[in-house]
N, C-alpha and C positions, 0 to 999 in steps of 0.2 A: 504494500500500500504506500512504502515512501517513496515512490515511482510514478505516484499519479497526483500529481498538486490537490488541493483545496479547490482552487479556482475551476478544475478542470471537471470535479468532480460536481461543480454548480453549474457547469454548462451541460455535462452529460443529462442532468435532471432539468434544466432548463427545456433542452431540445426530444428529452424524451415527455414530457410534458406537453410541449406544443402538439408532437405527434398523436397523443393519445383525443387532444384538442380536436386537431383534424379530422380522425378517425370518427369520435361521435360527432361531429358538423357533417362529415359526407354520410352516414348513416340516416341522419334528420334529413338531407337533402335527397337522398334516395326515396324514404318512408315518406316526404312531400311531392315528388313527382310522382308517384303512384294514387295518392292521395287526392289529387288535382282533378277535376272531375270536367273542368271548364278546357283543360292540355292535352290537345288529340295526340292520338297512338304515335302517330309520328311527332312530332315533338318532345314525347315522354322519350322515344326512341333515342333522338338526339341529342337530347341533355344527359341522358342514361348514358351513352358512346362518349361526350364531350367529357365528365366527368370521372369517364375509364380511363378512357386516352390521355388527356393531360390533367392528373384527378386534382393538383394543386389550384390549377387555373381557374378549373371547370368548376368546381366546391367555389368560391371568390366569387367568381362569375354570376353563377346562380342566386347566391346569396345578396349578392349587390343588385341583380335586377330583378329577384323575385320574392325577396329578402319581406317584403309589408304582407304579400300575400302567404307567406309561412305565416305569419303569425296569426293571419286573420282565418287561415284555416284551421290552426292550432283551437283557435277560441271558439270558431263551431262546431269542431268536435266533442270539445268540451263539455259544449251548451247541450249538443245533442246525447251524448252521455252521460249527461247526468240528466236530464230530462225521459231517457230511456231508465234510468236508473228510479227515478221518483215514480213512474207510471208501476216498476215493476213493484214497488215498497205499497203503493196503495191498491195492487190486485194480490196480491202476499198479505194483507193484512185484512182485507175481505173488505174497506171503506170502499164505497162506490160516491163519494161525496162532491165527483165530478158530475154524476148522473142526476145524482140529488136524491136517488132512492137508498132508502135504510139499510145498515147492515145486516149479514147473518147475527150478529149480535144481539143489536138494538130489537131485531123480531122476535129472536126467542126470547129478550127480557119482557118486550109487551105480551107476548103467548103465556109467559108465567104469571104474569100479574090478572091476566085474565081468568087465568085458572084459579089463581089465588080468589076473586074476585066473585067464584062460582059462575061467571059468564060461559064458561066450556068445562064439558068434561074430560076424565081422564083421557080418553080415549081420541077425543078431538083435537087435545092437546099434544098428544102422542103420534097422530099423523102430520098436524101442523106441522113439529119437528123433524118428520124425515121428510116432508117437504122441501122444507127451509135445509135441512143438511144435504140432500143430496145434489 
């Protein structure tokens, strides 16, 4: 190790740093032009080639002229998964409160209270429910 300076060994981390930098930038820029719904085949084609072929250039390139719309795709995916994500949380928890009709809950609590109430019997009570459950 008293063969390799101090300074040498802040450049090696320097440069292996930048590298790993680049690596996840042309990754993002890959996983964006695939993502790009409005960038026909040919085009995805050629950004795809430009940034094989000369991937320094091509990664710079990309990012400088298509750099606003990464991020504004970035942010509709976003919207739309977590939007996909809320729709699945309130048909998972049975609320229908988009609909505006009652849960399976809220009906078996009014079907008990009813019963409690002597308004139904056992028994009417008891198909309500598989009603409502199945």
């Amino acid at each position: 190790m008293d063969d390799y300076p101090l300074l040498n060994v802040f450049w090696t981390m320097l440069w292996f740093f930048l590298w790993i930098m680049w690596l996840f930038l042309l990754f993002k820029v890959i996983t964006d032009i695939f993502r790009d719904h409005e960038l026909s085949g040919w085009g995805k084609a050629g950004w795809l080639i430009f940034c094989i072929v000369l991937p320094y250039l091509g990664v710079l390139v990309y990012v400088i002229a298509r750099g606003k719309g990464m991020g504004l795709r970035d942010a509709r995916q976003a919207k739309e998964a977590e939007a996909r994500f809320q729709e699945y949380i309130r048909q998972t928890a049975g609320t229908q409160a988009a609909a505006g009709a009652p849960s399976a809950t809220d009906e078996l609590a009014r079907l008990a209270d009813l019963k409690e109430r002597g308004a139904i019997s056992e028994q009417e009570f008891q198909q309500a429910k598989a009603k409502i459950l199945a």
